[in-house]
N, C-alpha and C positions, 0 to 999 in steps of 0.2 A: 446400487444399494437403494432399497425404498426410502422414500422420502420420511416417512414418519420414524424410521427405524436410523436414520440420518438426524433429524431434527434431535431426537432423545441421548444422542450419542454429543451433538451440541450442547444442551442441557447441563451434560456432566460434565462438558471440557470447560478447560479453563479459558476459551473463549468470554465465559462470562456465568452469569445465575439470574435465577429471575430476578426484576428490582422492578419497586413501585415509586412511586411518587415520591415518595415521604421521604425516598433515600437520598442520597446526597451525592449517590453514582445516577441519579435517572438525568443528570443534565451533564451538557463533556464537561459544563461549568473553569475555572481560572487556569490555564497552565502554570499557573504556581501553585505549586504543591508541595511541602514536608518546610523544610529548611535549606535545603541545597540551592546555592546560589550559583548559577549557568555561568561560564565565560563568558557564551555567546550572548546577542541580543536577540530576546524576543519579543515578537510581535503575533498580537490577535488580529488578525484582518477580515473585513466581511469582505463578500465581492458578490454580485451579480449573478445569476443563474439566467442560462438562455432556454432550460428545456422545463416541460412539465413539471411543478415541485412547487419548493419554496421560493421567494421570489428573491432571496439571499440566501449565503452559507455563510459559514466561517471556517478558515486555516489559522494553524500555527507556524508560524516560523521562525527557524534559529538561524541568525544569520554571524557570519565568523565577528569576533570580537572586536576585530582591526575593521571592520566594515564601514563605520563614519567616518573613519580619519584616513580614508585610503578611497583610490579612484579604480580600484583593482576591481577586475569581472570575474566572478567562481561559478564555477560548474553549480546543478543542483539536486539535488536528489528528493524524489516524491516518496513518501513514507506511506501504506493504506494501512488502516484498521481490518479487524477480523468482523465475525457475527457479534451483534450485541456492543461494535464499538463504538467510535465518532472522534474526533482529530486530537482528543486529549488522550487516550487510553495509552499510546504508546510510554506518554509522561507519570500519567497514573501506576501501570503496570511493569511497562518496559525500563523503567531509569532512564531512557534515552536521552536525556540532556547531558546524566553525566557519562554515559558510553559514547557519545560525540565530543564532549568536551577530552578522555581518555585516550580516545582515536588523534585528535588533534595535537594535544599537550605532547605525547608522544613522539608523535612526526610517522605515524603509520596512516595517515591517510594527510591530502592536501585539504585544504580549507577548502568549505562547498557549503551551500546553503539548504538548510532541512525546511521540506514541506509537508504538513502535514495536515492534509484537508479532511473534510467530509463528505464520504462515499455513499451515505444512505440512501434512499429512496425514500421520499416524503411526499406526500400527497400535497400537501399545499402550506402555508404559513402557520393557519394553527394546529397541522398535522407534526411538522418540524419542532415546531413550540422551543425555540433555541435549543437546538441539535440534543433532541431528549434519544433517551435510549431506546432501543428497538428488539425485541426479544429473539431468542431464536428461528422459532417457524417465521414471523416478520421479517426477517432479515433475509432469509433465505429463499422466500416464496417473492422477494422485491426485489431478486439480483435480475432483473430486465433489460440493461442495458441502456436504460434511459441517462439514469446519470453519467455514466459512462461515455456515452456518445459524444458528451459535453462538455468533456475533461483535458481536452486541448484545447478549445478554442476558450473555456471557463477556467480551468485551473494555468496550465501551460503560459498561454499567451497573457494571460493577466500578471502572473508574475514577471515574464522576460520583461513586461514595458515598467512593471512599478520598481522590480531591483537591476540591481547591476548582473545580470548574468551573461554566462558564452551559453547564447541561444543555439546552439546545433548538437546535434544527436551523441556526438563526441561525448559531452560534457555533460549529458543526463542520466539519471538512473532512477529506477522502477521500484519498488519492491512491497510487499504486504504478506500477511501473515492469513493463512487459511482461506475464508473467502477475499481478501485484500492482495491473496494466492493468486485465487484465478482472477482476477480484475487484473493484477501485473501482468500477467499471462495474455491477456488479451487487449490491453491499452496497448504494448508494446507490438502485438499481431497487428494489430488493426493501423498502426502508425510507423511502420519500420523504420522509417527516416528520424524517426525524435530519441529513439532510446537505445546506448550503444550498452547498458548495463542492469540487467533484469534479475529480479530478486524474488523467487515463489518460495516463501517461508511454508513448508506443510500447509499446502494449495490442496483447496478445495477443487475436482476437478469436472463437478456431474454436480446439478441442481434443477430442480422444480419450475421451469424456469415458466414465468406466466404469461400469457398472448402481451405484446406490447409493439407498438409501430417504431420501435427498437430493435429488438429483439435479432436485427441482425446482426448485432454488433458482437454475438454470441457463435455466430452460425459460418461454414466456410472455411472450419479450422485449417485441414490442411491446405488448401490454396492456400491462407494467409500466414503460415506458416514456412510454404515456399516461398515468398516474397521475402520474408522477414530474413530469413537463412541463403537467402540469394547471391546476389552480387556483393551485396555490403552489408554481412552477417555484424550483430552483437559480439563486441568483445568479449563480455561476459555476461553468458546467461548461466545462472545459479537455479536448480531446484534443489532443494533440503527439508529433510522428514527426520523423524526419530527413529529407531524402529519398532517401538511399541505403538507409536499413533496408530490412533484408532483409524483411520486413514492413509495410511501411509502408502498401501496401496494405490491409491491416486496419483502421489508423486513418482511411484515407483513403474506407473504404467506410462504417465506421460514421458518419463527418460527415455523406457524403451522406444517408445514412439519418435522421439526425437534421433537415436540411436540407431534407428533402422533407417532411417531416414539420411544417417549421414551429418545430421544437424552438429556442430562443435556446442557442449555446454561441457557444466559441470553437475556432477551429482552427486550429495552429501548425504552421507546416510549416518546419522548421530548415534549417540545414547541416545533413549528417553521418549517423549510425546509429546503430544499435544498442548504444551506448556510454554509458557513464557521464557523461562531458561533458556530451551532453545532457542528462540526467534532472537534474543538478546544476543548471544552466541551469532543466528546467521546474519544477522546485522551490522556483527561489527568483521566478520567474517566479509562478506559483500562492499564496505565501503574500503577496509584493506585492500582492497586488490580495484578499484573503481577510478575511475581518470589518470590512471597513472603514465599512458600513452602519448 
């Protein structure tokens, strides 16, 4: 699909709309938001950046409620944003505090720890200007790989030493919604040993992608692919689409791709689009069925 004919089909999805300055979405700005008060605890964290960018980011994290008062280690799960997002949108848009606290209270998923960083691509500190929004063709024309490259040893490994987690591949899961799609997609290709549960919410699966001394962190699919579906395949790899997405196609060509390959996933094919609905739906669909081994 052309790129420009791609970007304008972003525009209209609920990805997100243009916002300027003045708005009060152009920053991911406080994970507290409405009245709803979380079980769990959360935390703003900044951390360090080792690759081109800003010279810090920030994640949020919800970490189980029993989490002070206990010496217990929990699995964790990395949350991405789409186009136009940044580490609050899931809270913004998604309810996700209280679809985790839902999953828990329940007893449909074990206690695990929510991360949910920032994927952007920012040119440097006053480009980040604390994790401001980034518009479509922006977001899309800055999927390179760069952040990405840096997301184990900057997202991953920062957390295993600052919480109490079971640092091994068992006990991880992946997951984002559209381009946060194909980022799961390929953090988990490119790492097969870290992530036994991968989550491509309506995965972007083709983009623009611009020269970067990165950029091979993109490239090589099917070798990495083999590796990934190898000896010591994903318990669970999820793709899920609506069937009106304006894309859906994407999801629906990498299944076959997987599928002829022999690869074990799942493939969900909903009501609906390109909407939040669903990704709240594959979310909680994905940590139902997530560390329960």
């Amino acid at each position: 699909m052309p790129a420009l004919l791609l970007s304008v089909l972003f525009l209209l999805s609920s990805c997100g709309i243009f916002r300027n300055r003045n708005s009060p979405d152009y920053h991911a700005g406080s994970p507290y938001i409405g009245t709803y008060v979380p079980d769990g605890i959360i935390e703003e964290v900044r951390y360090p950046s080792s690759v081109p960018g800003p010279t810090a980011r920030r994640m949020i994290v919800y970490l189980p409620k029993d989490y002070d008062s206990t010496s217990v280690r929990y699995p964790v799960a990395y949350l991405l944003h789409g186009a136009r997002g940044y580490e609050t949108s899931w809270i913004k848009k998604g309810d996700i505090f209280h679809l985790t606290d839902s999953l828990l209270r329940s007893g449909r998923a074990k206690p695990f720890i929510l991360v949910m960083p920032n994927v952007n691509q920012y040119d440097d500190d006053k480009d980040f200007d604390d994790s401001r929004y980034k518009d479509a063709a922006e977001s899309m024309l800055e999927v390179d790989g760069t952040v990405e490259s840096a997301f184990i040893h900057d997202v991953v490994a920062f957390v295993d030493e600052k919480y109490r987690t079971i640092p091994d591949k068992a006990h991880r899961a992946i997951a984002g919604l559209s381009i946060g799609g194909l980022q799961s997609i390929y953090l988990s290709a490119n790492h097969p040993e870290y992530f036994d549960y991968i989550g491509a919410f309506s995965p972007v699966t083709w983009l623009p992608y611009k020269y970067s001394p990165y950029q091979g962190f993109y490239k090589k699919t099917d070798e990495k692919l083999a590796s990934q579906f190898g000896e010591n395949p994903p318990r669970g790899y999820y793709i899920m689409t609506g069937k009106t997405d304006y894309i859906h196609f994407a999801a629906e060509d990498f299944h076959k791709k997987l599928d002829k390959k022999g690869y074990v996933h799942y493939y969900v094919l909903s009501e609906g689009s390109h909407e939040w609905y669903n990704w709240k739906d594959y979310y909680l669909l994905l940590m139902e069925n997530a560390f329960k081994d």
